[in-house]
C-alpha positions in Angstrom: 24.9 22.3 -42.8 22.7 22.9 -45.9 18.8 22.7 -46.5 19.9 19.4 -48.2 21.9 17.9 -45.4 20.7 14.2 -44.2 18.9 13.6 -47.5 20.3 10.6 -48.8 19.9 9.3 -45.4 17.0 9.1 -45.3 16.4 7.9 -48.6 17.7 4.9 -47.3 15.6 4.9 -44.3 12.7 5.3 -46.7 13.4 2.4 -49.0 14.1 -0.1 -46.0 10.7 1.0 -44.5 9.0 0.1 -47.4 11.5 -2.4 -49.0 7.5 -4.8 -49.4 5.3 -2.0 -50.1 7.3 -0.8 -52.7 8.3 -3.2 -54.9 4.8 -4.9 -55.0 2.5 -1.5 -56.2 5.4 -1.0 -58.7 5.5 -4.8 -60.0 1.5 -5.2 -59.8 0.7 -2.0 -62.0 3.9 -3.5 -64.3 2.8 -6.9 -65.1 -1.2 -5.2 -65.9 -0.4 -3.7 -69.3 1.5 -7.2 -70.8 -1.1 -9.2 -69.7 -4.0 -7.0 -71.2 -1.8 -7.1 -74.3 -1.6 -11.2 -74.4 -5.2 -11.5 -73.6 -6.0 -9.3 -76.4 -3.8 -10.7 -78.9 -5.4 -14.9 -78.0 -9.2 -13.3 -77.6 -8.9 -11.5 -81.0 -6.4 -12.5 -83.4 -7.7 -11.0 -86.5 -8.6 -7.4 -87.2 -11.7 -8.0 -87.9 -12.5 -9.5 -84.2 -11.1 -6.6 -83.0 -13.3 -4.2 -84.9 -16.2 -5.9 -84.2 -14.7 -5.5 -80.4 -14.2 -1.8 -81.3 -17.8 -1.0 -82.8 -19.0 -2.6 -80.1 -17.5 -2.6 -76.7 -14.8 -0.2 -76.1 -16.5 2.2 -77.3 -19.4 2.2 -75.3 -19.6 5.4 -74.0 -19.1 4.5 -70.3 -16.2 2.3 -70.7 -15.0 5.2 -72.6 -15.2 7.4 -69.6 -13.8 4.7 -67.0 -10.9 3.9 -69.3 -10.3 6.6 -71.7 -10.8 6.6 -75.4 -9.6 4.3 -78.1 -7.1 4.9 -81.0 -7.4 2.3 -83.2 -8.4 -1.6 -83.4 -4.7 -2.9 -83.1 -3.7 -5.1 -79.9 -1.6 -2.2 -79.0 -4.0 0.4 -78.9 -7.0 -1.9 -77.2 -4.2 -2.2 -74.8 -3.3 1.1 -73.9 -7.2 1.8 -73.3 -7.5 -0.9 -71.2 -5.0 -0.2 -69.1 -6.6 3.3 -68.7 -6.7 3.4 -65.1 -3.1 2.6 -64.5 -2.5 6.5 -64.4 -5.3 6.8 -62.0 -3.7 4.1 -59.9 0.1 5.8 -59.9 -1.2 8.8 -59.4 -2.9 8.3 -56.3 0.3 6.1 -54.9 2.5 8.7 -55.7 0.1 11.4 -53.6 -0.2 8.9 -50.7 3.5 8.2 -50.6 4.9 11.3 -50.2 2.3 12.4 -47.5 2.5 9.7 -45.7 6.8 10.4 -45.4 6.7 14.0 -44.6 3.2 15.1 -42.5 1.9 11.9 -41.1 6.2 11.2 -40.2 5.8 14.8 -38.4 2.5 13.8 -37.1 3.8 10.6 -35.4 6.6 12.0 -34.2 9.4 9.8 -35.9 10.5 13.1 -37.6 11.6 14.9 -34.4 13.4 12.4 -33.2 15.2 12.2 -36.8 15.6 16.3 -36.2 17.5 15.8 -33.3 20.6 14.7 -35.9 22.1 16.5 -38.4 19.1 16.8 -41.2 18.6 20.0 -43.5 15.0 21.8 -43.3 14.1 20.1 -46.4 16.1 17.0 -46.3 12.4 14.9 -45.6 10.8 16.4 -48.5 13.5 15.8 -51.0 13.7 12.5 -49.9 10.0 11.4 -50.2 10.4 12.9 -53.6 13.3 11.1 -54.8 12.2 8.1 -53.7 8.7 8.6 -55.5 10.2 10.0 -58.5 12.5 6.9 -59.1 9.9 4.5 -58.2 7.7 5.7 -60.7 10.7 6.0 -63.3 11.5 2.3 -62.6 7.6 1.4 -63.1 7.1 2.9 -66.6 10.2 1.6 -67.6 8.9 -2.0 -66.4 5.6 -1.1 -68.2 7.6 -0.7 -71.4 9.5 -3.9 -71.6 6.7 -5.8 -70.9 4.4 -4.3 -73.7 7.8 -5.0 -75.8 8.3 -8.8 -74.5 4.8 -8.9 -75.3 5.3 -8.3 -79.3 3.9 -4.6 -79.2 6.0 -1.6 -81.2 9.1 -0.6 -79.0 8.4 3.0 -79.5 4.8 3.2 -78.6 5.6 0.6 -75.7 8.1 3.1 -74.2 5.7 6.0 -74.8 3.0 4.3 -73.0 5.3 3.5 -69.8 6.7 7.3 -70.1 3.3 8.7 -69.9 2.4 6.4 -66.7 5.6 7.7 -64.8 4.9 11.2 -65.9 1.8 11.3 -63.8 2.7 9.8 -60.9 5.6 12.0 -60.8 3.6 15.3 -61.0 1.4 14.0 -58.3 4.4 13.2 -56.0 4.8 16.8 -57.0 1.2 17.6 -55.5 1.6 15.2 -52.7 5.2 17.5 -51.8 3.2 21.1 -52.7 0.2 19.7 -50.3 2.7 18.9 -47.5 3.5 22.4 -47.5 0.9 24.2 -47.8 -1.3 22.5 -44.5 0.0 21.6 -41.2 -1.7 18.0 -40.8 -1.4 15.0 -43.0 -5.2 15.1 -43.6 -4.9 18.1 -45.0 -2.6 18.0 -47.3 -4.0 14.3 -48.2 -7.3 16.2 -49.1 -5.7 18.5 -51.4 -3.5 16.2 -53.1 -7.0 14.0 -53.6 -8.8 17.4 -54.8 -6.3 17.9 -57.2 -6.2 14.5 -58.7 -10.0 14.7 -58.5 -10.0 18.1 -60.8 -7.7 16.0 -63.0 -10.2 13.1 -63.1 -12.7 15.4 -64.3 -10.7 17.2 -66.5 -9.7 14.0 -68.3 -13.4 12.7 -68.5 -14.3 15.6 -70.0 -12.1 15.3 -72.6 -12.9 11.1 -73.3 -17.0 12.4 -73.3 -16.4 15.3 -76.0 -14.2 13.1 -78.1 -16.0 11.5 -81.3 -17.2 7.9 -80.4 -14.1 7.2 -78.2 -11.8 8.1 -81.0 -10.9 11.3 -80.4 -12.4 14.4 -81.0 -13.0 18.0 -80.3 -12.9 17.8 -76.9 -9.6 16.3 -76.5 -7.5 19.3 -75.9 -9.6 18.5 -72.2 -7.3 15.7 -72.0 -4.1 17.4 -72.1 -4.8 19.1 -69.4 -5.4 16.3 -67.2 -2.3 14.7 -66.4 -4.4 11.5 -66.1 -4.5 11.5 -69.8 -1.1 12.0 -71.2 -0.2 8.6 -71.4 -3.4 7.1 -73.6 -3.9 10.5 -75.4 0.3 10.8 -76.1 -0.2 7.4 -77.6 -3.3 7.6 -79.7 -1.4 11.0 -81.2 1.8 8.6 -82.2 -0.3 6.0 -83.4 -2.6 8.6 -85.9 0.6 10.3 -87.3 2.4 6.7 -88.1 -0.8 6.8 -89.6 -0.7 10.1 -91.7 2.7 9.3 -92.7 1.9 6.1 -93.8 -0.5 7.2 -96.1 1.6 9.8 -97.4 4.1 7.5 -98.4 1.4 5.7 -100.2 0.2 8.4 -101.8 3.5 9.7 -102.9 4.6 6.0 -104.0 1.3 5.8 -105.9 1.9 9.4 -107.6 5.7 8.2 -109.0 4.0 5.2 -110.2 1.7 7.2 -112.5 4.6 8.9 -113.9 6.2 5.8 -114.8 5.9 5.8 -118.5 4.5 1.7 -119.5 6.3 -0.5 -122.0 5.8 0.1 -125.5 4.2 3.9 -124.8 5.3 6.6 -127.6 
């Protein structure tokens, strides 16, 4: 028998104990971002709606720090702000989850019966992980193909949905390290909430010091809250489609100068 043994047993047991629980987190947070992008795209058709929507709502300095900053005035971008929170959301599942299959299982005493059988020393943990990990693989991939059904860029779609499954993966992480490192399932929900707390902060931090919700000095803060890789990751894809953009002008522009005009000696 191996540390492993009995895992995907109870990966099993896992998913038929929350066969409803599951699947309706991972399709609400889903649906959010397509439905913030449709609402966006009938409330303010034309770019200049949404930079008077820009100049004048999101960024207001305290929907800046609820949601995150803004990259731009393109339904994509207003999107990706406004669904800010989803992180937030995904994170604190992902915490919850794994706790509540490894300490509060011990705690209730389902997991010593389940010891009584053939299960590895860390069979519990890996399967709370796996199960966590894939659910909030699933969700970002969901996130992406509805921002792409719902006419945003591919790319930045799948970016979006990768950053939202990033986070609640490390915090399944957190949730795992927490169940380790404390004896009770209070305790290790408390430092799996102190954590994502620090991260909460570190991430505001970053959105207060940026330059009127655009970005700014302060946002290296942002990268190190996990909380913030998904906006942040996509304001930094959208500003160097940007850059190269207006390169390629530029350089375009430079080759037409040299083009000699009819009739020149």
């Amino acid at each position: 028998m191996t540390a492993l043994t009995g895992t995907w047993q109870l990966v099993r047991l896992i998913l038929r104990r929350d066969r409803v629980l599951l699947p309706i987190w991972i399709l609400l947070l889903a649906v959010l971002p397509a439905s913030y992008a449709s609402a966006y795209a009938e409330l303010y058709p034309t770019a200049a709606e949404r930079a008077a929507y820009l100049a004048g709502t999101a960024s207001n300095p305290s929907i800046v720090a609820l949601l995150g900053p803004v990259y731009g005035d393109s339904i994509g971008a207003l999107t990706v702000q406004r669904a800010g929170l989803l992180a937030l959301i995904a994170a604190l599942v992902s915490v919850l989850t794994v706790v509540r299959h490894t300490r509060t299982e011990e705690e209730a005493g389902r997991r010593e019966l389940l010891g009584a059988t053939v299960l590895g020393r860390y069979a519990g943990l890996t399967a709370a992980l796996l199960v966590t990990y894939a659910a909030n693989v699933l969700l970002g991939l969901l996130i992406a193909a509805g921002l792409a059904a719902a006419g945003q860029p591919g790319a930045g779609s799948l970016l979006f949905g990768a950053g939202v499954a990033l986070t609640g993966i490390v915090f399944a992480t957190v949730g795992g390290l927490a169940a380790q490192l404390t004896e009770s399932a209070g305790g290790a929900r408390g430092i799996g909430l102190g954590v994502l707390g620090l991260a909460l902060v570190l991430r505001l931090g970053g959105d207060a010091g940026s330059s009127g919700g655009t970005g700014g000095s302060a946002e290296w803060l942002s990268w190190l809250s996990p909380l913030g890789w998904a906006g942040t990751g996509a304001g930094l894809r959208r500003r160097a489609l940007v850059g190269a953009a207006a390169a390629g002008a530029v350089q375009r522009g430079g080759r037409a100068r040299r083009v000699p005009r009819l009739g020149a000696p």
